[in-house]
KEPA-992093 format. One record per residue (C-alpha): residue number from 1; chain; x, y, z. Coordinates in Angstrom, 2 decimals, always signed. Example, Ala and Ser with C-alpha at 12.3 -4.5 7.8 and 13.67 -1.06 7.14 Angstrom:
<pts>
PT  fido  doro       c1       c2       c3
PT     1     A   +12.30    -4.50    +7.80
PT     2     A   +13.67    -1.06    +7.14
</pts>
This chain:
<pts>
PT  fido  doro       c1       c2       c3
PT     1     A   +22.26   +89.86   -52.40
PT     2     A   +24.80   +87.28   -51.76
PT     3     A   +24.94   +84.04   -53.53
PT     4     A   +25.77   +81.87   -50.81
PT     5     A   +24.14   +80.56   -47.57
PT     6     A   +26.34   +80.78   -44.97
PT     7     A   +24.97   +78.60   -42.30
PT     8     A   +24.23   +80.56   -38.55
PT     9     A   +26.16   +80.04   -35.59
PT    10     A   +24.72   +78.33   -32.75
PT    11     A   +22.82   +80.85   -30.52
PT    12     A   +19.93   +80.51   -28.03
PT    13     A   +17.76   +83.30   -29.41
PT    14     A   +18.28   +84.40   -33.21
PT    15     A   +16.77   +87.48   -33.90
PT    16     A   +16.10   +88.86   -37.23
PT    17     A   +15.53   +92.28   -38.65
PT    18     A   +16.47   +96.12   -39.25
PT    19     A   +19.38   +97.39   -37.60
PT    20     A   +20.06  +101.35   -37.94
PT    21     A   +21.06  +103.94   -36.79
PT    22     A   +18.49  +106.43   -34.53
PT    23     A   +18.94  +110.27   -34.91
PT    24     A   +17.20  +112.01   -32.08
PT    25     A   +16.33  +115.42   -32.71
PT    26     A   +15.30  +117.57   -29.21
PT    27     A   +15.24  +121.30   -29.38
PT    28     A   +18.38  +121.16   -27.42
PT    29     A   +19.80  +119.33   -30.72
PT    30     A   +20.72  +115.79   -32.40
PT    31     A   +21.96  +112.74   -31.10
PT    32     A   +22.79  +109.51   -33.44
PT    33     A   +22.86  +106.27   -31.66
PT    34     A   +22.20  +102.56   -32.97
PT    35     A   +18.59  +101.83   -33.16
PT    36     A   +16.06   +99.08   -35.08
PT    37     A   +13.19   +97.28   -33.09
PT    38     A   +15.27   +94.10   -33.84
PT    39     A   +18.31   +95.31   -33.26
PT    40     A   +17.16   +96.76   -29.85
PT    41     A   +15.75   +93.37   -28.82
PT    42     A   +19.11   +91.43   -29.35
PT    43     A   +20.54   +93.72   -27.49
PT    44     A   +18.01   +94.28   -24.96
PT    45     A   +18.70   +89.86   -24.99
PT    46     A   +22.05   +90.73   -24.47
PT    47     A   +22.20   +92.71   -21.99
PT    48     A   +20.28   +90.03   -19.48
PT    49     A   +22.94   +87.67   -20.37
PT    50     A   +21.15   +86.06   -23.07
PT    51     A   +23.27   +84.34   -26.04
PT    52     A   +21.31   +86.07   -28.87
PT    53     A   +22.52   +86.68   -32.63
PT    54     A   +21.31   +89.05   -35.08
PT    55     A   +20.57   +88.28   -39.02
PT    56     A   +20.42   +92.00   -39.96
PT    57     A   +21.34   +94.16   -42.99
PT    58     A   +24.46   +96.70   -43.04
PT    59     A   +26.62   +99.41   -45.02
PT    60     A   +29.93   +98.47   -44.60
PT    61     A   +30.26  +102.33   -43.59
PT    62     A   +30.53  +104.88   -40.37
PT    63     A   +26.90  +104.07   -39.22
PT    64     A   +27.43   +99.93   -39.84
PT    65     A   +30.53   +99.63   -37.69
PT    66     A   +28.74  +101.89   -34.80
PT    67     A   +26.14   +99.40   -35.07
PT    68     A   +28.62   +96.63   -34.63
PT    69     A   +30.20   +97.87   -31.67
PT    70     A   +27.37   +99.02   -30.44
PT    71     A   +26.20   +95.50   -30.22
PT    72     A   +29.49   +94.22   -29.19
PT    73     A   +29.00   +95.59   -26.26
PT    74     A   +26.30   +93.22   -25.02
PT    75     A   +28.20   +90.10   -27.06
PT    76     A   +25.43   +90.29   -29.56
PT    77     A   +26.97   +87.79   -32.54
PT    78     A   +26.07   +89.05   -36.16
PT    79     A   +25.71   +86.36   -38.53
PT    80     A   +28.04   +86.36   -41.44
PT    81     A   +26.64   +87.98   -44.93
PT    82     A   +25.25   +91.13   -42.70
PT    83     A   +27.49   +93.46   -44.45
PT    84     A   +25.27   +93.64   -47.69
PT    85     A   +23.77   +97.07   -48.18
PT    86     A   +25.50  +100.26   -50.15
PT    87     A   +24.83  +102.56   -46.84
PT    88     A   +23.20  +101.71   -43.02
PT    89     A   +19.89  +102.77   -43.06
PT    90     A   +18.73  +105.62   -40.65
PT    91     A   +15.41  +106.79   -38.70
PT    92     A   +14.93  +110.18   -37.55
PT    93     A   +12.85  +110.22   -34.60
PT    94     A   +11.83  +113.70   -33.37
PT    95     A   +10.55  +114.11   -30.02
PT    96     A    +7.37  +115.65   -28.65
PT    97     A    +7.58  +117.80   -24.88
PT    98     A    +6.06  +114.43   -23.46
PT    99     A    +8.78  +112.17   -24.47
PT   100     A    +6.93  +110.41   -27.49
PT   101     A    +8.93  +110.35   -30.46
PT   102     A    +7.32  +110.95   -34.48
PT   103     A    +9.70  +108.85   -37.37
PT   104     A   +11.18  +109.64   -40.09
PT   105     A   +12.89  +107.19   -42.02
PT   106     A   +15.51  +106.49   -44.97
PT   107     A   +16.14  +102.71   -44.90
PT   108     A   +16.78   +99.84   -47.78
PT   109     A   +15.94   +95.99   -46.32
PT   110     A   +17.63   +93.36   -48.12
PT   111     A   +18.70   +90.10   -46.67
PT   112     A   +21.00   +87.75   -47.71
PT   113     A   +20.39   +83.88   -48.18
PT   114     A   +20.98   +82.01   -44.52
PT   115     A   +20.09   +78.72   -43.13
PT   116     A   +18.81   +78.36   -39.63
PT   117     A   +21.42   +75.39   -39.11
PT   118     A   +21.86   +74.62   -35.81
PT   119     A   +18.22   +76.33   -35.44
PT   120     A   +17.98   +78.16   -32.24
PT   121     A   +15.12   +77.21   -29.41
PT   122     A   +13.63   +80.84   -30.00
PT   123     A   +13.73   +83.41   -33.18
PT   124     A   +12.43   +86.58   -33.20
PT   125     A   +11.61   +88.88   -36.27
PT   126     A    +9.33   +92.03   -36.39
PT   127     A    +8.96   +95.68   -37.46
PT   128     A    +9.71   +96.81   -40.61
PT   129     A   +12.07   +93.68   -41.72
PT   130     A    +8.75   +91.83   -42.00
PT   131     A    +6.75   +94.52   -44.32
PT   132     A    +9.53   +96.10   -46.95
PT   133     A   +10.51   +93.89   -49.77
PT   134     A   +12.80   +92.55   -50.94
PT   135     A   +13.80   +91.50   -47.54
PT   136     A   +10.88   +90.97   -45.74
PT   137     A    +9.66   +87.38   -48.26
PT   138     A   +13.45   +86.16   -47.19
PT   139     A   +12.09   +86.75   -43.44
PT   140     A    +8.66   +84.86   -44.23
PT   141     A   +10.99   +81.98   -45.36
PT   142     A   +13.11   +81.59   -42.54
PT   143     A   +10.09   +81.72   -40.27
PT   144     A    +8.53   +79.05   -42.42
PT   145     A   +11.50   +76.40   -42.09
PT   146     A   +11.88   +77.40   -38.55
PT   147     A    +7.93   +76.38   -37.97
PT   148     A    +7.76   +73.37   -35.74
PT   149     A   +11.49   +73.66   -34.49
PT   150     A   +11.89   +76.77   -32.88
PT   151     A    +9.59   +78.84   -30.97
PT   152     A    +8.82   +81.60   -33.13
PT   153     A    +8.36   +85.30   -31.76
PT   154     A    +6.78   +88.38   -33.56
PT   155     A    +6.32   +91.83   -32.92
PT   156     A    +4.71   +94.04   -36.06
PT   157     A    +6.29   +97.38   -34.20
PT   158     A    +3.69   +99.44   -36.84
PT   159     A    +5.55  +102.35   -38.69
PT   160     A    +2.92  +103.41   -40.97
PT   161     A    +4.78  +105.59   -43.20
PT   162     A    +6.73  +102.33   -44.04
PT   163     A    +4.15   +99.42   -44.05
PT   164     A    +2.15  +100.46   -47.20
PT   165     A    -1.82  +100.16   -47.91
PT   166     A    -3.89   +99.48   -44.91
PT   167     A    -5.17   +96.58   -46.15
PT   168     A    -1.91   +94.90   -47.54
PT   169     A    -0.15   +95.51   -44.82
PT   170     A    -3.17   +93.97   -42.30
PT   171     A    -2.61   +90.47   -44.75
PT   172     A    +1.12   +90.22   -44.13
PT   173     A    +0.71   +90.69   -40.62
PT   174     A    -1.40   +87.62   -40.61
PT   175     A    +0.82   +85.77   -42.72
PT   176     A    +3.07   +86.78   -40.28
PT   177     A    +1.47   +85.90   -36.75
PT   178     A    -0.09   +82.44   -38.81
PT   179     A    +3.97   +81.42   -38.64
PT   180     A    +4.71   +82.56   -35.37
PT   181     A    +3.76   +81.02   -31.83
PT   182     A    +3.98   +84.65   -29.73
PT   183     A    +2.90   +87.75   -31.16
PT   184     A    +3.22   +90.82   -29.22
PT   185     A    +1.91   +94.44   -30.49
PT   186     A    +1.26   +97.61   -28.44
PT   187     A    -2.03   +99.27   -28.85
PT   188     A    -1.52  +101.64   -30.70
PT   189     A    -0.49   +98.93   -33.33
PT   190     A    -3.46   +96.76   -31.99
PT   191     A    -5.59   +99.93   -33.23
PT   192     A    -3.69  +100.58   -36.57
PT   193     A    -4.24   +96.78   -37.67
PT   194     A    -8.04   +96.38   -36.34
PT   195     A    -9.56   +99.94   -35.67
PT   196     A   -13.07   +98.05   -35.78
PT   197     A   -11.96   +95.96   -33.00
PT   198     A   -11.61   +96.89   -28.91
PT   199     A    -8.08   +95.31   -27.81
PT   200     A    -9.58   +91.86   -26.00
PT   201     A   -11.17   +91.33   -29.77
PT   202     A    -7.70   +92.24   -31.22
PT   203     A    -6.44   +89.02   -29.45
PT   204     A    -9.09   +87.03   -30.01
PT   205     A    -8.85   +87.69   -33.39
PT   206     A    -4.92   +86.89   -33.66
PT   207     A    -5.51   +83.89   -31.71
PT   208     A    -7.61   +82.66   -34.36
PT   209     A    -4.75   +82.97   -36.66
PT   210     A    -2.93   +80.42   -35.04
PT   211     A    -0.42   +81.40   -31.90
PT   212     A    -1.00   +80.12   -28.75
PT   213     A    -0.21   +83.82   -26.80
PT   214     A    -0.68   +87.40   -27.89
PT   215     A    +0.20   +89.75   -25.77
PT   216     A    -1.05   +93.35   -25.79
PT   217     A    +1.02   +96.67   -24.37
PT   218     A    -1.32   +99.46   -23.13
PT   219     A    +1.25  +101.95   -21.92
PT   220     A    +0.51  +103.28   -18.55
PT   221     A    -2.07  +100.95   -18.50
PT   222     A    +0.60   +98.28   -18.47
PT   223     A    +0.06   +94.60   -20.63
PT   224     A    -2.58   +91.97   -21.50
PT   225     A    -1.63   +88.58   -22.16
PT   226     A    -3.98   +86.00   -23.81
PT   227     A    -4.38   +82.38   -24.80
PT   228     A    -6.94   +80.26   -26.41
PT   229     A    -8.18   +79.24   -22.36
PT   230     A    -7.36   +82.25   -20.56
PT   231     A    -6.44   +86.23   -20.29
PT   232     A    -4.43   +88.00   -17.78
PT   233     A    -4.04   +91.77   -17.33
PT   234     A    -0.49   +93.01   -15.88
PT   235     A    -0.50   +96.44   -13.61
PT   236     A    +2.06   +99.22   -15.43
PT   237     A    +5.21   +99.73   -12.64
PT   238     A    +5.09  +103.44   -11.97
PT   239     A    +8.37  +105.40   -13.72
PT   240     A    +9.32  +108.81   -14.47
PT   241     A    +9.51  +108.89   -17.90
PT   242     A   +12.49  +110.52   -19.78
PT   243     A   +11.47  +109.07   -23.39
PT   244     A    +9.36  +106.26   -24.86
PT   245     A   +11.95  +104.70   -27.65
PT   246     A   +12.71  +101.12   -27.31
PT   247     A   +10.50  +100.36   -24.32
PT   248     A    +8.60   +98.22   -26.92
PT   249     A   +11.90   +96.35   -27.61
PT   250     A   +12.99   +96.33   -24.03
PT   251     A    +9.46   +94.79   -22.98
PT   252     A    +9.74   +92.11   -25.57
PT   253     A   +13.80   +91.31   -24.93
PT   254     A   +12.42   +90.67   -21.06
PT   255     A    +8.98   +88.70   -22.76
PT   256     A   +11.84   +86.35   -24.37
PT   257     A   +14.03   +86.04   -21.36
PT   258     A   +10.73   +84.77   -19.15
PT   259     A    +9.98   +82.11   -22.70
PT   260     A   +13.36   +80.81   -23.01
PT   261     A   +13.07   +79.81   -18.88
PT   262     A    +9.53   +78.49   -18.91
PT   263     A    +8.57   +77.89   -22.61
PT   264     A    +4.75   +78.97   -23.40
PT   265     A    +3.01   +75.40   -23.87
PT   266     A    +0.08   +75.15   -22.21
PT   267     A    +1.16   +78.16   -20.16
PT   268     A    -1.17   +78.65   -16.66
PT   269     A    -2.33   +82.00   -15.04
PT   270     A    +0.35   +82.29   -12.49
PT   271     A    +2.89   +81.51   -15.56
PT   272     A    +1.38   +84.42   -17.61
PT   273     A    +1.32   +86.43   -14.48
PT   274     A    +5.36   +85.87   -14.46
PT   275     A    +5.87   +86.11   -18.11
PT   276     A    +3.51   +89.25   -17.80
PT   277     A    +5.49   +90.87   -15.23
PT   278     A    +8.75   +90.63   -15.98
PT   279     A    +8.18   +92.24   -19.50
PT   280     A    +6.38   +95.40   -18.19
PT   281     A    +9.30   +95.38   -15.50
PT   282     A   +11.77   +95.37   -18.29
PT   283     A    +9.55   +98.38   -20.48
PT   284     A    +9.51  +100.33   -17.30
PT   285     A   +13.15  +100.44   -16.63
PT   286     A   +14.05  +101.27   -20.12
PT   287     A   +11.66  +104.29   -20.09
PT   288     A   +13.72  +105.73   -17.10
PT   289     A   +16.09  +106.77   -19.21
PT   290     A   +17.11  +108.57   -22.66
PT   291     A   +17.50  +106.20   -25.50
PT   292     A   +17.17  +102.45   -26.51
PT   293     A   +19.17  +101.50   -23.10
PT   294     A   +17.40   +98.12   -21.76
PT   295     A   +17.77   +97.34   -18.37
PT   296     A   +20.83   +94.44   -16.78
PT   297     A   +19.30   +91.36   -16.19
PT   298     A   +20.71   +92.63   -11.97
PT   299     A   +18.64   +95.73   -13.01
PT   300     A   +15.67   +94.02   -14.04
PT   301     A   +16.12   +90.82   -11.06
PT   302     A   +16.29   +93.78    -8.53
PT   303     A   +12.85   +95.67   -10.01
PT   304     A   +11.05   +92.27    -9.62
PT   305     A   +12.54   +91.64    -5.79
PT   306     A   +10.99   +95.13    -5.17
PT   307     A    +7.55   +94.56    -6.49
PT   308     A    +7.43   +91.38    -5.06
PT   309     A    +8.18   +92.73    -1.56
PT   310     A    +6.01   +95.82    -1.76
PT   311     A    +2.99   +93.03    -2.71
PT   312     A    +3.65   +91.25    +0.06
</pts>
């Protein structure tokens, strides 16, 4: 790791985790593109215009500088001390005929020393940055002096041939979501963490860890979003699906766009109803087409203008 701690730039959203590269193998071949749950949600924050930096881990190497421009492209800023891995790490995802994709991974996670100074009003962290050491205690800390100053955003994006033990990996989740102020998971990580549980007990029960929202993605079902006084339930927006990766990240870059505008204290129905619906709005226009491409925030403004008017 490096020795010193560079301090961040200013940015309204920091975002902190994996970045890699995504190989997509199809029987009509392989594609390599830049991938990472946290990675995906800068630039999903990007792409609607947001001002959003990524702490992240490189390979000063072929994959690291794809990543770079990659990012570059929606003026995502990495922080300084990013270049500090021997190689960029790399997921293989391989796709089923329904779009759904199966993982493969070879990835190392260390992060060098940073401190969140200016702090931003929102950081993010999730997925496997939060679960493989060393890295993922240097995440824990950065949440921890961020508590109380930042709103602080989580999504455990469950890759269980990464995570470890059942059981260990259940207690840093909860360390986790006890930091944070939003956690979102998708029900299929809802199931992985609390198989015991049905999904309104899976909130409940990360409630009681201390956040004021979770918020649940059930696919075509489309989202639940819960507080300590009140639960909402979000109808899925109809889409041809070409493939399911990044519609997680997508869903949660648009979930951050609607919390930077409106904040989440003391958040009412009809504000939960917006928050709710502008995230499955953003999931449903990234599943409309191949890859981790999140939708404009003109792409996304125009999807809500349409629902709105066909409600009406």
């Amino acid at each position: 790791m490096n020795a010193s701690s560079p301090h961040t730039d200013s940015h309204e959203i920091l975002v902190i985790g994996e970045a890699l590269i995504d190989i997509v193998a199809t029987e009509q071949g392989s594609i390599a593109h830049p991938g990472g749950s946290p990675a995906n949600v800068a630039f999903g924050l990007g792409r609607l215009g947001l001002d959003a930096g990524l702490l992240t881990a490189l390979g000063d190497d072929e994959f690291g500088a794809k990543i770079q421009a990659h990012l570059g492209t929606a003026n995502v800023k990495l922080l300084p001390g990013c270049l500090n891995l021997e190689r960029t790490a790399s997921a293989t995802a391989v796709l089923a005929a329904d779009g759904s994709a199966r993982y493969e991974f070879d990835i190392t996670w260390d992060l060098a020393p940073h401190e969140l100074d200016p702090m931003p009003k929102i950081v993010h962290t999730g997925s496997i940055a939060t679960f493989l050491e060393p890295g993922a205690e240097a995440v824990a800390s950065l949440l921890a002096q961020a508590k109380g100053q930042a709103l602080l955003t989580y999504d455990p994006n469950i890759r269980p041939a990464l995570v470890g033990e059942h059981g260990k990996a259940l207690e840093t989740f909860k360390r986790m979501a006890a930091l944070c102020d939003v956690v979102k998971l998708s029900d299929e990580d809802a199931q992985w963490l609390y198989p015991q549980l049905e999904l309104e007990q899976v909130s409940d029960a990360i409630l009681e860890l201390g956040p004021i929202l979770v918020v649940l993605t059930l696919g075509a079902e489309g989202a639940l979003l819960a507080t300590r006084s009140d639960q909402v339930r979000i109808r899925a927006v109809r889409s041809e699906v070409a493939d399911t990766i990044g519609a997680g990240d997508s869903f949660m870059s648009s979930l951050l766009h609607g919390l930077l505008a409106h904040g989440s204290a003391e958040l009412s129905t009809a504000e939960l109803e917006h928050l709710g619906r502008r995230a499955v709005a953003g999931g449903a226009l990234a599943v409309r087409r191949s890859g981790a491409m999140p939708p404009t925030l003109e792409e996304l403004t125009a999807l809500l203008e349409e629902q709105h008017l066909a409600a009406s």
